[in-house]
GULUM-741772 format. One record per residue (C-alpha): x, y, z; residue number from 1; residue in three letters. Coordinates in nm, 3 decimals. Layout:
<nodes>
<node xx="X" yy="Y" zz="Z" seq="NUM" type="ALA"/>
...
</nodes>
This chain:
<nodes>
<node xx="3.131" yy="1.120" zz="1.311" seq="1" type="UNK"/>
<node xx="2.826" yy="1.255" zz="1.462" seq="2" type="UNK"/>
<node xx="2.489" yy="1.208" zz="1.196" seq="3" type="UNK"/>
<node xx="2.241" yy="1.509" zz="1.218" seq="4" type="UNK"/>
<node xx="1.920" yy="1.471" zz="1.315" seq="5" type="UNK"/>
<node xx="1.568" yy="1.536" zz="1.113" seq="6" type="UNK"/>
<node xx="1.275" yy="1.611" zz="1.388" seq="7" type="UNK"/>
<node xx="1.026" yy="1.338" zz="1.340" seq="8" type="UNK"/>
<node xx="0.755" yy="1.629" zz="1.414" seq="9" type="UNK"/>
<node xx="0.651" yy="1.410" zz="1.727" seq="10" type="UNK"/>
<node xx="0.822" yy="1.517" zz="2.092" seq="11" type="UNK"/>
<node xx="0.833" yy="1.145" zz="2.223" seq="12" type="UNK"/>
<node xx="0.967" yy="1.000" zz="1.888" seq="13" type="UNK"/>
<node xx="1.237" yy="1.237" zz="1.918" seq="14" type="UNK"/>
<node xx="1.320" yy="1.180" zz="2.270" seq="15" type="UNK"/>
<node xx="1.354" yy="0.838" zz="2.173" seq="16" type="UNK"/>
<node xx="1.570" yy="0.867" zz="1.898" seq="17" type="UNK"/>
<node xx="1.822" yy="1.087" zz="2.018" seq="18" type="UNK"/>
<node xx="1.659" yy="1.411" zz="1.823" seq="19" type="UNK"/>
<node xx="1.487" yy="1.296" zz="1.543" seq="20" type="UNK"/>
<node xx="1.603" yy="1.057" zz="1.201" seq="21" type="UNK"/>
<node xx="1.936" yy="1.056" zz="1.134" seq="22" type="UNK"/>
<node xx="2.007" yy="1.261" zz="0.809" seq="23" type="UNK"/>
<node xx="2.028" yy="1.167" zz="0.396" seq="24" type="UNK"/>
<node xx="1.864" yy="0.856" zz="0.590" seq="25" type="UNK"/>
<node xx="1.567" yy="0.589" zz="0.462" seq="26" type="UNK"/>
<node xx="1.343" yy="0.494" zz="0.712" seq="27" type="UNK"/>
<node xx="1.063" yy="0.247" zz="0.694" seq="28" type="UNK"/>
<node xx="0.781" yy="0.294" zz="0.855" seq="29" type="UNK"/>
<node xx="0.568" yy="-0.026" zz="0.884" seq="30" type="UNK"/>
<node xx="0.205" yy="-0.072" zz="1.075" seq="31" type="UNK"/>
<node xx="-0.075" yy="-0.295" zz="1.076" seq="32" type="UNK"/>
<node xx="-0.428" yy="-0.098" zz="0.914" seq="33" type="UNK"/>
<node xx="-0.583" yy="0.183" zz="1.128" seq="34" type="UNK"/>
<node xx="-0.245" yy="0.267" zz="1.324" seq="35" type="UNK"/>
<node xx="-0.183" yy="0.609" zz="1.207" seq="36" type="UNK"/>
<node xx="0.130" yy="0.601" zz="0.957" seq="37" type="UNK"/>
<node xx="0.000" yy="0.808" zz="0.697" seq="38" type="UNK"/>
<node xx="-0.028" yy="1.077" zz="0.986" seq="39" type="UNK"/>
<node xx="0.262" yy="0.993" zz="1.108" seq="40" type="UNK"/>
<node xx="0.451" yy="1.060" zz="0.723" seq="41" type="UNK"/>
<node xx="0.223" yy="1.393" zz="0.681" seq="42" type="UNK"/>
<node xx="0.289" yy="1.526" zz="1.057" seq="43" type="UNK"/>
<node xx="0.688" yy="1.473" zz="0.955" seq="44" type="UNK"/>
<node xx="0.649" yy="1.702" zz="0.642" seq="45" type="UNK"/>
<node xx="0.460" yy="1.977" zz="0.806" seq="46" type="UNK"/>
<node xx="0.743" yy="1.998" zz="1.065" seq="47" type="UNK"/>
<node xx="0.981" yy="2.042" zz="0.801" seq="48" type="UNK"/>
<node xx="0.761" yy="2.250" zz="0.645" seq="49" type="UNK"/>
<node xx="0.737" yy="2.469" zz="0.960" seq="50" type="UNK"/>
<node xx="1.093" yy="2.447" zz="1.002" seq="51" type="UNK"/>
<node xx="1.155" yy="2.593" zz="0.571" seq="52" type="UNK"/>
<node xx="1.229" yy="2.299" zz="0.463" seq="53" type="UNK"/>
<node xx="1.044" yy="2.166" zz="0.145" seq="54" type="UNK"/>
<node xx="0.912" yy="1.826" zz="0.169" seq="55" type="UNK"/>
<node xx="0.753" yy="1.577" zz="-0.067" seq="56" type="UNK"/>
<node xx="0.462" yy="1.339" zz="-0.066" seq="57" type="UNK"/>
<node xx="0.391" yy="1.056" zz="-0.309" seq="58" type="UNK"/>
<node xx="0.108" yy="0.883" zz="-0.283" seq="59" type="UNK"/>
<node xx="0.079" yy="0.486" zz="-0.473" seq="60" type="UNK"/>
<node xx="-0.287" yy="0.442" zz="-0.329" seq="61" type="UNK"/>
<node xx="-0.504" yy="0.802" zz="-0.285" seq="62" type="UNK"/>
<node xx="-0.610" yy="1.066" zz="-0.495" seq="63" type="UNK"/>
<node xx="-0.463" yy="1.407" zz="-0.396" seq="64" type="UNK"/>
<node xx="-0.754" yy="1.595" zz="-0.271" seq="65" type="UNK"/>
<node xx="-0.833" yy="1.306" zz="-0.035" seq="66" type="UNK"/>
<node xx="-0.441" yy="1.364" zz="0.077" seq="67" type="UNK"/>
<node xx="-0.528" yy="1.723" zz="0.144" seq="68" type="UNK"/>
<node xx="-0.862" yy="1.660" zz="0.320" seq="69" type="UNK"/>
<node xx="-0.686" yy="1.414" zz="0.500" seq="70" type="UNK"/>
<node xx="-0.406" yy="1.674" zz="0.660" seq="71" type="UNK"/>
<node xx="-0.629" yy="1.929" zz="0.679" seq="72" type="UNK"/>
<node xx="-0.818" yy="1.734" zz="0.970" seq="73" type="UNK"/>
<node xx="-0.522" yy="1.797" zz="1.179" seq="74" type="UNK"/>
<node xx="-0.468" yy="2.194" zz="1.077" seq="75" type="UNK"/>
<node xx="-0.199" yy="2.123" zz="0.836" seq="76" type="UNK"/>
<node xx="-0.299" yy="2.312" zz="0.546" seq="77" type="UNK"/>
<node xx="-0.055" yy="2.130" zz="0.306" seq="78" type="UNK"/>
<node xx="-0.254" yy="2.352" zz="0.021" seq="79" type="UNK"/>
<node xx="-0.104" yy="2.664" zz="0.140" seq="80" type="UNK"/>
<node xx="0.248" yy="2.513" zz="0.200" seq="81" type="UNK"/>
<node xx="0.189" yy="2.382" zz="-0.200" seq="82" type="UNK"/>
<node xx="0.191" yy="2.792" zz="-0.247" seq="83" type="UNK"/>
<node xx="0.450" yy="2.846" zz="-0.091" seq="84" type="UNK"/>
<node xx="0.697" yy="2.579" zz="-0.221" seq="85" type="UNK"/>
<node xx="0.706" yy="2.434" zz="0.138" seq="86" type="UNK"/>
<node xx="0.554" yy="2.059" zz="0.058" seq="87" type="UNK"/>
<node xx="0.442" yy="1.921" zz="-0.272" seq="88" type="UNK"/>
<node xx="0.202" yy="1.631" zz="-0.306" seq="89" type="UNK"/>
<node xx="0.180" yy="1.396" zz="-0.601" seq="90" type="UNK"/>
<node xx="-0.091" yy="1.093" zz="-0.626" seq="91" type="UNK"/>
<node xx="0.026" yy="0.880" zz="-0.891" seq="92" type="UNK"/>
<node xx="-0.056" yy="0.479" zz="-1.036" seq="93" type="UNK"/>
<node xx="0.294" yy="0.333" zz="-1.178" seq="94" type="UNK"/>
<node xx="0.291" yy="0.014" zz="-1.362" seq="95" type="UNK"/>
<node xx="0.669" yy="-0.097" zz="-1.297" seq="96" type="UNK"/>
<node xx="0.939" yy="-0.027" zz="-1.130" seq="97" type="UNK"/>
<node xx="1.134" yy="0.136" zz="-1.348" seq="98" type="UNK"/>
<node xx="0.848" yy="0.360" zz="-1.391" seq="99" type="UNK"/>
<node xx="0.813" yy="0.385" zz="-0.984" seq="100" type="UNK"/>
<node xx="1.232" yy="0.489" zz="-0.972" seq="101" type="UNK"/>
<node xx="1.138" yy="0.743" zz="-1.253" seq="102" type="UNK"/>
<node xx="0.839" yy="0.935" zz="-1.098" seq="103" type="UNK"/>
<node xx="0.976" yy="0.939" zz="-0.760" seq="104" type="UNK"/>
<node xx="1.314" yy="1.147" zz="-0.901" seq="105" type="UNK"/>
<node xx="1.141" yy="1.353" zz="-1.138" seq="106" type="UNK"/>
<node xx="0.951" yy="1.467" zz="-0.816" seq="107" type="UNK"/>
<node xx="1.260" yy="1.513" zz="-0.670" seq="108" type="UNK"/>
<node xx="1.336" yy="1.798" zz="-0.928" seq="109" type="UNK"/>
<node xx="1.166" yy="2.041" zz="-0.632" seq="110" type="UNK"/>
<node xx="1.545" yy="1.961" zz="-0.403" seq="111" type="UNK"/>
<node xx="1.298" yy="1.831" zz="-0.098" seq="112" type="UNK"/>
<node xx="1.506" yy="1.778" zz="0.255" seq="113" type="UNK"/>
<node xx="1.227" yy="1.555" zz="0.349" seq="114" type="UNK"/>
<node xx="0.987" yy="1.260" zz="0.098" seq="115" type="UNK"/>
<node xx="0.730" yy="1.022" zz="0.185" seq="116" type="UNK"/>
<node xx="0.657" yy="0.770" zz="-0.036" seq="117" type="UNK"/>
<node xx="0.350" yy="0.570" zz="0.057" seq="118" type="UNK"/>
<node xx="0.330" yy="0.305" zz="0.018" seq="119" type="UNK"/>
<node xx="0.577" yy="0.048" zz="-0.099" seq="120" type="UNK"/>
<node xx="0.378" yy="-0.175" zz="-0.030" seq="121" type="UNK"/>
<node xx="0.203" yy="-0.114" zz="-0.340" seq="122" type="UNK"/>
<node xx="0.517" yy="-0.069" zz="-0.530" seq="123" type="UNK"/>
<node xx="0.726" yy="-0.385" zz="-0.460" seq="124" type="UNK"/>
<node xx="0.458" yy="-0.599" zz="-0.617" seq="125" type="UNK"/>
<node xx="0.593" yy="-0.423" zz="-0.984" seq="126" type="UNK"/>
<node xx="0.957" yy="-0.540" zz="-0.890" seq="127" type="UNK"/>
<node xx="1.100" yy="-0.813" zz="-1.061" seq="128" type="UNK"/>
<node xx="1.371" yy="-0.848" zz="-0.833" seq="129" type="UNK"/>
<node xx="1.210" yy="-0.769" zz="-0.520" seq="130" type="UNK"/>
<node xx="1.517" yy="-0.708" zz="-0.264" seq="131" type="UNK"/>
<node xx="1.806" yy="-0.568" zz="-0.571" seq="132" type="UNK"/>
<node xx="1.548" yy="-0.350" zz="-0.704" seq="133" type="UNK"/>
<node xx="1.485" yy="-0.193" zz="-0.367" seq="134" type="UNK"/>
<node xx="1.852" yy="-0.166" zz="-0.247" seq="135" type="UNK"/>
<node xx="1.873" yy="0.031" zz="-0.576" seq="136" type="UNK"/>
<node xx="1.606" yy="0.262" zz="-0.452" seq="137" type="UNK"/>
<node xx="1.716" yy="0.320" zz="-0.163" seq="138" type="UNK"/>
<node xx="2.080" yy="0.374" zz="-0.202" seq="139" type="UNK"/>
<node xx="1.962" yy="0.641" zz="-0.457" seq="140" type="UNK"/>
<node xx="1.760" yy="0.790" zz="-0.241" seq="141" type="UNK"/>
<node xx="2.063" yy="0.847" zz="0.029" seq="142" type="UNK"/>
<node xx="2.271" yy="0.982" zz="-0.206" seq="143" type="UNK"/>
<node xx="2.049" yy="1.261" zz="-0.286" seq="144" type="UNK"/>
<node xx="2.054" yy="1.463" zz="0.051" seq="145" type="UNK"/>
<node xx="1.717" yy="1.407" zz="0.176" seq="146" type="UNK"/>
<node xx="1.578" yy="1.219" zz="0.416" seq="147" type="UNK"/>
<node xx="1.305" yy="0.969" zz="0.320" seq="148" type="UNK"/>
<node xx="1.059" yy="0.780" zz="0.484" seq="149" type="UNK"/>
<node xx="0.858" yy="0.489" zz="0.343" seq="150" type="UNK"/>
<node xx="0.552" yy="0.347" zz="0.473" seq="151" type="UNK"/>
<node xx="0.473" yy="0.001" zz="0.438" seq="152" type="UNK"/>
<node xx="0.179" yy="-0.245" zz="0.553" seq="153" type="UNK"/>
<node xx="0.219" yy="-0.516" zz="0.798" seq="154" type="UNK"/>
<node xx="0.030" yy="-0.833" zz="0.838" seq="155" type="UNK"/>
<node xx="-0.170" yy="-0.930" zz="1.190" seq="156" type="UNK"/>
<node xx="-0.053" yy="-1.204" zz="1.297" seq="157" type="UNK"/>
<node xx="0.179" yy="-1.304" zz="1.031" seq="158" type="UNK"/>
<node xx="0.567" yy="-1.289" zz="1.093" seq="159" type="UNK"/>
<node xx="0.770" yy="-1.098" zz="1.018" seq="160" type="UNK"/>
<node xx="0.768" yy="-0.646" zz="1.018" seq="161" type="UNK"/>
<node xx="0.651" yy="-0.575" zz="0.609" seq="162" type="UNK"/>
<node xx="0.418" yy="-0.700" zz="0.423" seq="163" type="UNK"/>
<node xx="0.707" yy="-0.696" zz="0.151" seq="164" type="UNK"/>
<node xx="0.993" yy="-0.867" zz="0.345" seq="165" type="UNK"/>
<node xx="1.237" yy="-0.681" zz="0.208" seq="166" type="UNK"/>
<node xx="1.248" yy="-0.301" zz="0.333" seq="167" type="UNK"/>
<node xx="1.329" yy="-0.375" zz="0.661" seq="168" type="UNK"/>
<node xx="1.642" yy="-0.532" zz="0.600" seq="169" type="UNK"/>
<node xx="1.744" yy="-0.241" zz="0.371" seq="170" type="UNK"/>
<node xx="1.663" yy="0.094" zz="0.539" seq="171" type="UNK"/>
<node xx="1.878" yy="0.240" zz="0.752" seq="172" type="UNK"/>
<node xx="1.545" yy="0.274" zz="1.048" seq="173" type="UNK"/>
<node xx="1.248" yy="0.039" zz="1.104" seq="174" type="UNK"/>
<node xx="0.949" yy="0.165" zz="1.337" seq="175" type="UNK"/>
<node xx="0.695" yy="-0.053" zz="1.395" seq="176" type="UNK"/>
<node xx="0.272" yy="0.070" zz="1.504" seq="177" type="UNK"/>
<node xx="0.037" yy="-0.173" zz="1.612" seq="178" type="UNK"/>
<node xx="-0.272" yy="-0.205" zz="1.786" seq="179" type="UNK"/>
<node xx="-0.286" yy="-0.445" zz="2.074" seq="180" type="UNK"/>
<node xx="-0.620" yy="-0.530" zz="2.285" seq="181" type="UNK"/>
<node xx="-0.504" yy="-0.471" zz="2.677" seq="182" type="UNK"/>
<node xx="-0.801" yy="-0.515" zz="2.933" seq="183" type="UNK"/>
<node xx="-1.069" yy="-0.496" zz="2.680" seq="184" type="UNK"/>
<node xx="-0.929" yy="-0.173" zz="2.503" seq="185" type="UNK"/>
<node xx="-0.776" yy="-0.145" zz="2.201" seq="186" type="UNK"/>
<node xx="-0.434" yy="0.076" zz="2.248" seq="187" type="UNK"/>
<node xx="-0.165" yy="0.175" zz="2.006" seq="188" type="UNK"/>
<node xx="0.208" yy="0.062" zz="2.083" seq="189" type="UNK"/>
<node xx="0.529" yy="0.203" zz="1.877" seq="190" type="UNK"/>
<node xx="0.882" yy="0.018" zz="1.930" seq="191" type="UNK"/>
<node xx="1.196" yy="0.103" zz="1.753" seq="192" type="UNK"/>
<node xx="1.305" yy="-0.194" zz="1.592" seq="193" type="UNK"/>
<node xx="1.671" yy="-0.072" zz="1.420" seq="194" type="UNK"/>
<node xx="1.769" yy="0.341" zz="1.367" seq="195" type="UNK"/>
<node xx="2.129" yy="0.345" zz="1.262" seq="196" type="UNK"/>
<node xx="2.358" yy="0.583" zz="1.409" seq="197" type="UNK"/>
<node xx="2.139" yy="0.623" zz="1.738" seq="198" type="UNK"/>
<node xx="2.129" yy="0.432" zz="2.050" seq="199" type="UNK"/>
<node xx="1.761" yy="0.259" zz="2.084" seq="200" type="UNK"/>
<node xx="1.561" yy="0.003" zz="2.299" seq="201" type="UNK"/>
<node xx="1.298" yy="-0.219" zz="2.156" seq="202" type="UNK"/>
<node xx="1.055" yy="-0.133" zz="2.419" seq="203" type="UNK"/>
<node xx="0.706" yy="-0.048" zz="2.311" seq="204" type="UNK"/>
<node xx="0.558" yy="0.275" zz="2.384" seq="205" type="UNK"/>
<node xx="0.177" yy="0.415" zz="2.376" seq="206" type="UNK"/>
<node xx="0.044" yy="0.664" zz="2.148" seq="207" type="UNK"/>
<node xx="-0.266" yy="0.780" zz="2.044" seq="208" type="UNK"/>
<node xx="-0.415" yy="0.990" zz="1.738" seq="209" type="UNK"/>
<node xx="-0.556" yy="1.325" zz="1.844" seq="210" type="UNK"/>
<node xx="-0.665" yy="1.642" zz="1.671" seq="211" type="UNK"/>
<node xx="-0.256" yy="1.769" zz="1.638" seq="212" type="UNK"/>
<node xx="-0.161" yy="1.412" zz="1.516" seq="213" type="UNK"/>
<node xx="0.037" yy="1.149" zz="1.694" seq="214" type="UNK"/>
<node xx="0.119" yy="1.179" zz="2.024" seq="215" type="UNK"/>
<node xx="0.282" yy="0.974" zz="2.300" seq="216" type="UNK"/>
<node xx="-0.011" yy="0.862" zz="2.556" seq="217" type="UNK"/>
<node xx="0.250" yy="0.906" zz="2.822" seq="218" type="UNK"/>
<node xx="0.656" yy="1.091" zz="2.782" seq="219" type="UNK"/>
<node xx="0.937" yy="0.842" zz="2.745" seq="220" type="UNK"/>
<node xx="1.247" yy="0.886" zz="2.880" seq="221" type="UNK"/>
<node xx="1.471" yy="1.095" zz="2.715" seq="222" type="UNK"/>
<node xx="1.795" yy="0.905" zz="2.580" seq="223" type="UNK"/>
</nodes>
């Protein structure tokens, strides 16, 4: 059976991955500090958004009007879109995880095709059971028709791809962002590390920030 695709709101990314995130999926999206994933979350919702389909974003580590700010520096007026039931943000400080499972579905009241949770970073350290209590996340996640993406920290230099160890063996897609130094510059690579249902490379590809978001320095091929 052929899975649907969700537009990642970026032209290369969905080159890459056959058309965008494969649907009701969770994928993590993991990056070392400075490399753009909270853009890369918000620029996802707003092409839902543009698209009528209502999208979600919970914060664990800003304030909402720094959220807002934030998106409006790229002309994505997630305000408006609040108005008119197209995205809804929510900023919020859980203490456990039970409390983390319960916030994120009572946002979920709204019937969102698209959330962003970020991060989990900041959530997996309230797990007791770090890698059942995030299976049980995520599975609940897929089984409510929506397609999530969760944004974790990585650490420079240190191995493995999340700072928590366990997401990327759990979601269904794992994209990686770091900054490299090549010839005395620093430039931003992304590589596909697993998407399921889509045919992928690991190759890395170049990307910058601009003023519309994240965008591939140069096209990749189409797959």
């Amino acid at each position: 059976m052929v899975t649907g695709r969700v537009s990642t709101g970026i032209k290369g990314l969905d080159a890459l991955t056959g058309g965008g995130y494969p649907e009701d999926s969770v994928v993590v999206i993991s990056g070392t500090p400075g490399t753009g994933k909270t853009i890369m979350g918000m620029q996802f919702l707003y092409e839902g958004a543009r698209k009528g389909e209502m999208g979600i974003y919970v914060s664990f580590e800003q304030e909402k009007k720094d959220i807002l700010r934030q998106a409006g520096q790229f002309g994505w007026d997630f305000a408006d879109l609040e108005k008119k039931n197209l995205i809804r943000v929510f900023s919020m400080w859980p203490t456990s995880f039970d409390e983390v499972i319960a916030k994120i579905f009572k946002c979920l009241y709204y019937k969102p095709k698209r959330l962003v949770v970020d991060s989990i970073t900041s959530i997996t350290y309230t797990m007791r059971d770090n890698r059942e209590a995030f299976h049980k996340m995520a599975e609940k996640l897929k089984d409510t028709n929506l397609t999530a993406i969760l944004i974790s920290e990585m650490l420079s230099g240190k191995e493995g791809f999340t700072r928590d160890g366990i997401s990327e063996f759990v979601a269904d897609g794992l994209i990686l962002l770091r900054s490299v130094e090549a010839a005395g510059e620093q430039k931003n690579l992304l590589r596909i590390e697993k998407l399921r249902s889509a045919k992928i490379n690991k190759d890395s590809h170049a990307y910058q920030v601009t003023g519309n978001g994240i965008e591939f320095t140069s096209p990749p091929p189409v797959r």
